[in-house]
C-alpha positions as CSV (number, residue, x, y, z in Angstrom):
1,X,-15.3,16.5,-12.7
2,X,-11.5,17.9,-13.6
3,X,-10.5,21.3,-13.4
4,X,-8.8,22.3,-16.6
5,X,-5.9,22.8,-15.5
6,X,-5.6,19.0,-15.9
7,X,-7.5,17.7,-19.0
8,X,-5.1,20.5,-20.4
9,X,-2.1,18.3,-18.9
10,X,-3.5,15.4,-19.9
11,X,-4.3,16.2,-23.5
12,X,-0.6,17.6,-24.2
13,X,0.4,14.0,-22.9
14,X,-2.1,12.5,-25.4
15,X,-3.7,10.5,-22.3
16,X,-6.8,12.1,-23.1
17,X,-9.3,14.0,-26.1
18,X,-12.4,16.0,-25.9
19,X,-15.9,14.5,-26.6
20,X,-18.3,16.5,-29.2
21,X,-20.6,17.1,-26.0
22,X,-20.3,20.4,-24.9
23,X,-21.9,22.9,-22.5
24,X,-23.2,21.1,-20.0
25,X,-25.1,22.6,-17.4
26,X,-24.2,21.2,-13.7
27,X,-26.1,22.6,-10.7
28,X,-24.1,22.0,-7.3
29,X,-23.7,23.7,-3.5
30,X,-21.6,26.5,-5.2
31,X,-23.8,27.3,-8.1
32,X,-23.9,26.1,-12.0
33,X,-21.2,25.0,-13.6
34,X,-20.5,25.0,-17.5
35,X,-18.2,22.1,-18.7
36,X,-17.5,19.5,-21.5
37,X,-16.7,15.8,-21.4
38,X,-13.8,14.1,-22.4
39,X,-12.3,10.5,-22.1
40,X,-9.7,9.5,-20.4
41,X,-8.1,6.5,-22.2
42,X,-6.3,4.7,-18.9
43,X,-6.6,5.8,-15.1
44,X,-4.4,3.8,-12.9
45,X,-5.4,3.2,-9.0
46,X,-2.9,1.6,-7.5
47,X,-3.0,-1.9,-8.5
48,X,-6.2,-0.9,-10.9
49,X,-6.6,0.3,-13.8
50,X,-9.6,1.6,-15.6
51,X,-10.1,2.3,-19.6
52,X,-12.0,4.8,-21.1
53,X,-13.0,6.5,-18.1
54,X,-15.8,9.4,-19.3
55,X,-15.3,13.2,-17.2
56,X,-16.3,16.5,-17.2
57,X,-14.4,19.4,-17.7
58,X,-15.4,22.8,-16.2
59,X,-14.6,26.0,-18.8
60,X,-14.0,27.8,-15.3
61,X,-10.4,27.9,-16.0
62,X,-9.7,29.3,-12.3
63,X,-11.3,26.1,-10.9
64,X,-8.6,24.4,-9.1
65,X,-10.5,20.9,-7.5
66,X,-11.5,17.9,-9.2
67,X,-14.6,15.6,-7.6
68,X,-15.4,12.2,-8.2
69,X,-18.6,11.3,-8.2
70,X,-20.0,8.0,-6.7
71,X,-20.8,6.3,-10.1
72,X,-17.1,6.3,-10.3
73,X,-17.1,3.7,-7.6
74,X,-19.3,1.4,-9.5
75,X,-16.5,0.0,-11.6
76,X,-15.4,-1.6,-8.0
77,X,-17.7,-4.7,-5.9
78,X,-16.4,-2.9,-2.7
79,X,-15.1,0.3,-1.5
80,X,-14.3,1.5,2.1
81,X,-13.4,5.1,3.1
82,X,-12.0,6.0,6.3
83,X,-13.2,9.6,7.1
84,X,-11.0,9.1,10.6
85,X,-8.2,7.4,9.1
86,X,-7.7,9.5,5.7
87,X,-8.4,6.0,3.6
88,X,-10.1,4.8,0.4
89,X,-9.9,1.0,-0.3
90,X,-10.9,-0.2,-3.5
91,X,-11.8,-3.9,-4.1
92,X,-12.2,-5.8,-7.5
């Protein structure tokens, strides 16, 4: 989920376009969130890099996070985070 703040830097880079699927509701801890999805065409992580990579934009435009959810981590066979250590390993 991206704020806007940063699809809207993204899309003026041409990096990434809006999908025709719009106003999704999303339920979370602070309440329901309208948003949109777009795709990303290329998302590099360090030595990775993904393709097409499908997000959702909230309309809140005074949203200033972005979460990733843990489907995200499915494109990888392993991944280790380090709570204590402030780490995120990703393994091919």
């Amino acid at each position: 989920s991206l704020n806007y703040k940063t699809f809207k830097a993204l899309k003026d880079r041409n990096l990434a376009e809006k999908l025709n699927i719009d106003n999704i509701d999303f339920l979370g801890v602070g309440g329901t969130d309208k948003s949109f999805l777009i795709k990303i065409y290329s998302v590099k992580l360090g030595d990775f890099t993904l393709k097409n990579v499908i997000a959702d934009v909230s309309y809140d435009i005074n949203r200033d996070f972005t979460l990733v959810g843990i489907n995200f981590f499915d494109k990888f066979n392993n991944v280790i985070w380090n709570k204590k250590d402030n780490t995120l390993e990703l393994f091919k």
